[in-house]
C-alpha positions in Angstrom: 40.2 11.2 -62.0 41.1 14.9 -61.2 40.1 16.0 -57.7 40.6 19.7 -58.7 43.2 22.0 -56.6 45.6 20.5 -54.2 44.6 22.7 -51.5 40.8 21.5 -51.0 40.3 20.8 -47.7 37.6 18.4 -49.2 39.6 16.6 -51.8 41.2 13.3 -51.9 44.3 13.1 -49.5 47.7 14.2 -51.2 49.9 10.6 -52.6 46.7 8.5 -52.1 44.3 7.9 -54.9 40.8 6.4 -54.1 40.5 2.6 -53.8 38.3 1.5 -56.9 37.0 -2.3 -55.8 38.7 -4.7 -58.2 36.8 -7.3 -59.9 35.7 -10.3 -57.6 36.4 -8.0 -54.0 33.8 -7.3 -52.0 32.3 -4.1 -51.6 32.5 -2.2 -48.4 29.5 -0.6 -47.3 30.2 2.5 -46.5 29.5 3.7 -42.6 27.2 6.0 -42.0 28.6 9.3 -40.3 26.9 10.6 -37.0 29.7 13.6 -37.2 31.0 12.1 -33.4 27.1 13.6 -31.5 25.4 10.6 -29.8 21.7 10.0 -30.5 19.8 12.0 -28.6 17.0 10.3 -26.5 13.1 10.8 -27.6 11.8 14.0 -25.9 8.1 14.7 -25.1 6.6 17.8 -26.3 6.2 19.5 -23.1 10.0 19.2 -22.4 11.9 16.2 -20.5 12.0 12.6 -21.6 9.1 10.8 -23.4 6.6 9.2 -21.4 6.5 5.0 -21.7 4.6 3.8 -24.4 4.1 0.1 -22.6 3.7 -0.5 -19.1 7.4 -1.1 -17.4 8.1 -4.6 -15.8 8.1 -3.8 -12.0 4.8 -2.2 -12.6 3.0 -5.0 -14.8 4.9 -7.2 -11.5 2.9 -4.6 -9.5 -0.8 -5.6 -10.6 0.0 -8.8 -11.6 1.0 -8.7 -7.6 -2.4 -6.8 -6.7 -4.0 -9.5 -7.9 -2.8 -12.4 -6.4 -3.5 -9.9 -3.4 -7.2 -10.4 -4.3 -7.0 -14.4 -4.8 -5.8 -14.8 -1.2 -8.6 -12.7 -0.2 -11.1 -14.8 -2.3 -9.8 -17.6 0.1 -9.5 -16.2 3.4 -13.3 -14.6 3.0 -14.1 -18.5 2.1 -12.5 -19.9 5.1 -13.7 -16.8 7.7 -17.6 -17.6 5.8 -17.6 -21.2 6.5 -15.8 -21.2 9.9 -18.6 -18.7 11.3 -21.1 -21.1 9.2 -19.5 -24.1 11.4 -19.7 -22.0 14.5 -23.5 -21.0 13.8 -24.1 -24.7 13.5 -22.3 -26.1 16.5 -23.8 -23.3 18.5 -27.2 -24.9 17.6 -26.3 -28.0 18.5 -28.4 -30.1 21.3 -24.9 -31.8 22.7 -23.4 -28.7 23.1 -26.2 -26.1 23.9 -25.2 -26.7 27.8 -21.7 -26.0 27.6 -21.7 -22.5 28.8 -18.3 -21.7 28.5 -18.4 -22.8 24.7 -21.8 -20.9 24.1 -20.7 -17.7 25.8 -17.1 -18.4 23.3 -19.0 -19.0 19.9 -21.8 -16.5 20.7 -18.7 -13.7 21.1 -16.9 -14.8 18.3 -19.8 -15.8 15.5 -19.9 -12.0 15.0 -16.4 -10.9 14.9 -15.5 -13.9 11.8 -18.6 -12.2 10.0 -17.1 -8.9 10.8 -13.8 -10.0 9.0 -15.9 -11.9 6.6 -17.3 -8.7 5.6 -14.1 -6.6 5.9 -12.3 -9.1 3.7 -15.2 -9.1 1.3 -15.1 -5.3 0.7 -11.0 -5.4 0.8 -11.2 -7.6 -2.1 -13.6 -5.7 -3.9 -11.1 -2.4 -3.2 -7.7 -4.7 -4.1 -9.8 -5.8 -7.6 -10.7 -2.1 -8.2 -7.3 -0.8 -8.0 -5.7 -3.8 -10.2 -8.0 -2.7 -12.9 -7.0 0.8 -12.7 -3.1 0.4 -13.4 -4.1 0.7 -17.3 -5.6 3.8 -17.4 -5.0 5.5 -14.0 -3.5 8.9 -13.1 -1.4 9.9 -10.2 -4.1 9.6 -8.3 -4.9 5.9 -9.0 -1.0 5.5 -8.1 -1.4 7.3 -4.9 -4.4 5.3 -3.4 -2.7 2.1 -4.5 0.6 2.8 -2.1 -1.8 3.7 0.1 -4.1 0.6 -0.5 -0.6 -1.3 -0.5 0.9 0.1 3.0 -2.5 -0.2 5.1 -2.0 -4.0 3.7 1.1 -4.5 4.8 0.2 -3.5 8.2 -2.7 -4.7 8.7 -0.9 -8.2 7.1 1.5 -7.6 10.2 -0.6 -7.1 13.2 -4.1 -8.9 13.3 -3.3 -11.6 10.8 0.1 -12.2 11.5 0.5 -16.0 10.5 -2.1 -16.0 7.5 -1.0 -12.2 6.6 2.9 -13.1 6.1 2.4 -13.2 2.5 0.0 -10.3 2.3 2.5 -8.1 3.5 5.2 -9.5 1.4 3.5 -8.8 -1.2 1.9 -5.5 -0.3 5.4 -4.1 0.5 6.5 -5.3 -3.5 3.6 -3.3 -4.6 4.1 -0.4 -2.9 7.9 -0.2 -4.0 6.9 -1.0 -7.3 4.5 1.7 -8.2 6.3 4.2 -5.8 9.4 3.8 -8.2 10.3 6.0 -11.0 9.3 3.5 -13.2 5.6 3.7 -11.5 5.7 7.4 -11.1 6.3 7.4 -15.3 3.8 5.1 -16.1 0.5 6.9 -14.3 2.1 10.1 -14.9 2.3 9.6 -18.5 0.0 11.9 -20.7 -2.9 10.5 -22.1 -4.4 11.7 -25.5 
């Protein structure tokens, strides 16, 4: 086998012949050459890195989060409902209509639990709204769920502070979730 002129830069090295595999060797695939450049990264059309194809994990954690969020509400609205229901019927009560110091409390606080009851009714109905939009939401979906997520955690802290422990535990994930990169990606990425 004649590899031409000795001087070929492309030609078989000078002394060495090419290794022919014998009869019973096995054959050595041959590597394919990436000429030493590093694969370059998928880039979106308007410049910078592609957009996520499939929501990342914090952010599924994120909703998945949001709507646990909206189970403990489903239960606190339960137990505010039936403790003003057991405080409308021991105010009506014949052993207890004379107490006036237990009339003057229940007849303060009846209206305050259905307050919260219907606070906690329409927060739920906000929490299950946002946890819906993480699919298909913009920026701006992102934006009121941080929001959504820090008025939780505070209002988890200060007025509810023993039964709201958990609410702003997980409020405070949520917000650091979809306030990452990774959430800024995901309800940033354009949608055709």
């Amino acid at each position: 086998m004649s590899y031409g002129d000795p001087n070929n830069p492309y030609g078989a090295p000078q002394g060495q012949q090419p290794q022919q595999p014998g009869y019973g060797y096995p054959q050595q695939q041959g590597q394919p050459s990436g000429y030493g450049y590093p694969q370059a990264p998928p880039v979106s059309p308007y410049g910078g890195p592609a957009a996520p194809t499939t929501m990342p994990g914090s952010v599924s954690a994120a909703r998945v989060m949001l709507w646990v969020i909206v189970g403990l509400q489903v239960i606190g609205v339960a137990l505010f409902a039936f403790g003003a229901m057991a405080l409308d019927a021991a105010k009506d009560d014949e052993s207890l209509r004379d107490n006036t110091a237990f009339q003057d409390l229940v007849g303060d606080s009846t209206g305050l639990i259905w307050g919260y009851v219907v606070f906690g009714l329409a927060w739920l109905v906000f929490a299950a709204v946002l946890a819906t939009k993480f699919k298909n939401g913009g920026n701006g979906a992102r934006v009121t769920i941080l929001v959504f997520a820090i008025i939780t955690a505070v209002l988890g802290i200060y007025p509810f502070v023993i039964v709201g422990l958990v609410h702003t535990i997980l409020a405070i994930l949520v917000a650091v979730f979809v306030g990452n990169a990774n959430g800024k990606a995901w309800f940033n990425r354009p949608r055709y």
